[in-house]
C-alpha positions in Angstrom: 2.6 5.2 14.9 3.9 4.0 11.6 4.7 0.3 10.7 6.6 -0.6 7.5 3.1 -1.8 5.9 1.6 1.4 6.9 2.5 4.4 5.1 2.1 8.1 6.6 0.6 11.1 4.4 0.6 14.4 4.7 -1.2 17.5 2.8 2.4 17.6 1.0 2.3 14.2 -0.6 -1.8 13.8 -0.4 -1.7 14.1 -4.6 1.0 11.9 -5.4 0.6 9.1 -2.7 -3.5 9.0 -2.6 -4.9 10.7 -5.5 -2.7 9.3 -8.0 -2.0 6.0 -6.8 -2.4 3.2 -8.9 -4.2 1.1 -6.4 -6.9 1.9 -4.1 -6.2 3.4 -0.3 -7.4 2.9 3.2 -6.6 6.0 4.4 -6.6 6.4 8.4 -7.5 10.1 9.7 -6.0 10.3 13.5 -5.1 12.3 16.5 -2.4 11.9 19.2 -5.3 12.2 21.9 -7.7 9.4 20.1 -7.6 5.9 22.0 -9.4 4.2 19.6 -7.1 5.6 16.8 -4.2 4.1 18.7 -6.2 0.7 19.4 -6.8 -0.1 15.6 -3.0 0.1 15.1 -2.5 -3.4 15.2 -5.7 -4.1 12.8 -4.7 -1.6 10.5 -1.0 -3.4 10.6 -2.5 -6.6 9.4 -4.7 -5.6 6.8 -2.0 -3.6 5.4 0.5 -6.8 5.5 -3.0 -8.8 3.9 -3.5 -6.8 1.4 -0.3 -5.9 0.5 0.2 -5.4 -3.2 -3.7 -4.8 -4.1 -4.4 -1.7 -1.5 -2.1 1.1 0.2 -2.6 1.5 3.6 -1.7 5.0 5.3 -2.8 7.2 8.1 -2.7 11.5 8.3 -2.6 13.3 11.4 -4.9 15.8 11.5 -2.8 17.7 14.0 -0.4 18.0 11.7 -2.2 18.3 8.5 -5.2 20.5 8.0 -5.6 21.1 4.2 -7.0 17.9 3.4 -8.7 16.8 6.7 -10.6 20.1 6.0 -10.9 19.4 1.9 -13.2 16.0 3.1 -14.8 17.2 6.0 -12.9 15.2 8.7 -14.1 16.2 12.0 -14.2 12.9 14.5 -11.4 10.6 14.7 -11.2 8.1 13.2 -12.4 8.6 9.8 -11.4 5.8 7.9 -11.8 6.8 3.9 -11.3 4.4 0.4 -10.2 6.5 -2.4 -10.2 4.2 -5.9 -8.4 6.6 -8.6 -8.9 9.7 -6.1 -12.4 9.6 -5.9 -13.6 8.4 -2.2 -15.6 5.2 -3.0 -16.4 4.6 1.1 -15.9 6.0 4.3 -16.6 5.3 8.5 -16.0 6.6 11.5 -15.2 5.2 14.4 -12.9 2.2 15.4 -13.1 -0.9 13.0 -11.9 -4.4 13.6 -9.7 -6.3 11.3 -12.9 -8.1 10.1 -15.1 -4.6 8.9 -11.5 -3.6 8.0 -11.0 -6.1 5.5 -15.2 -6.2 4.3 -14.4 -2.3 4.0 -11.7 -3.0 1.7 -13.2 -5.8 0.1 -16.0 -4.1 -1.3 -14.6 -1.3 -2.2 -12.0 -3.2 -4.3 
């Protein structure tokens, strides 16, 4: 489930590619078993591609991962978080379209 606009993180790079990036991030908490995680795929594609540049776009598995979805209280999928200079400035849950994707981004940005 990774495109070349959307990056994947881990509780190994969490610091360096989240909490110390230079630019806000849309991260995208997911599981193998969600349908709606794997329906936003395409949406989450596009916004990454829109707003190259300005935001970075990236989704943890919380299969795999369970230091950080445990660190912000992750427990339905999916949790969409915006971190602005590691601090979380919004979150949702549940299954956005492109459009609350990209009014989620834009004022958080």
């Amino acid at each position: 489930m990774n495109s070349g606009n959307i990056q994947v993180f881990t509780d190994k790079s969490w610091k360096k590619d989240v909490l110390e990036s230079e630019v806000p991030v849309l991260v995208d908490f997911w599981a193998e078993w969600c349908a709606p995680c794997k329906a936003m795929v395409p949406d989450l594609e596009a916004i990454a591609r829109e707003y190259a540049g300005r935001v970075r776009v990236g989704k943890l598995n919380v299969e795999e991962n369970d230091q950080v979805p445990f660190e912000y209280g992750i427990t339905a999928m999916p949790t969409l978080i915006v971190l602005r200079e590691g601090k979380v400035v919004d979150q949702r849950v549940g299954k956005l379209s492109r459009a609350q994707l990209g009014k989620l981004l834009d004022e958080s940005l």
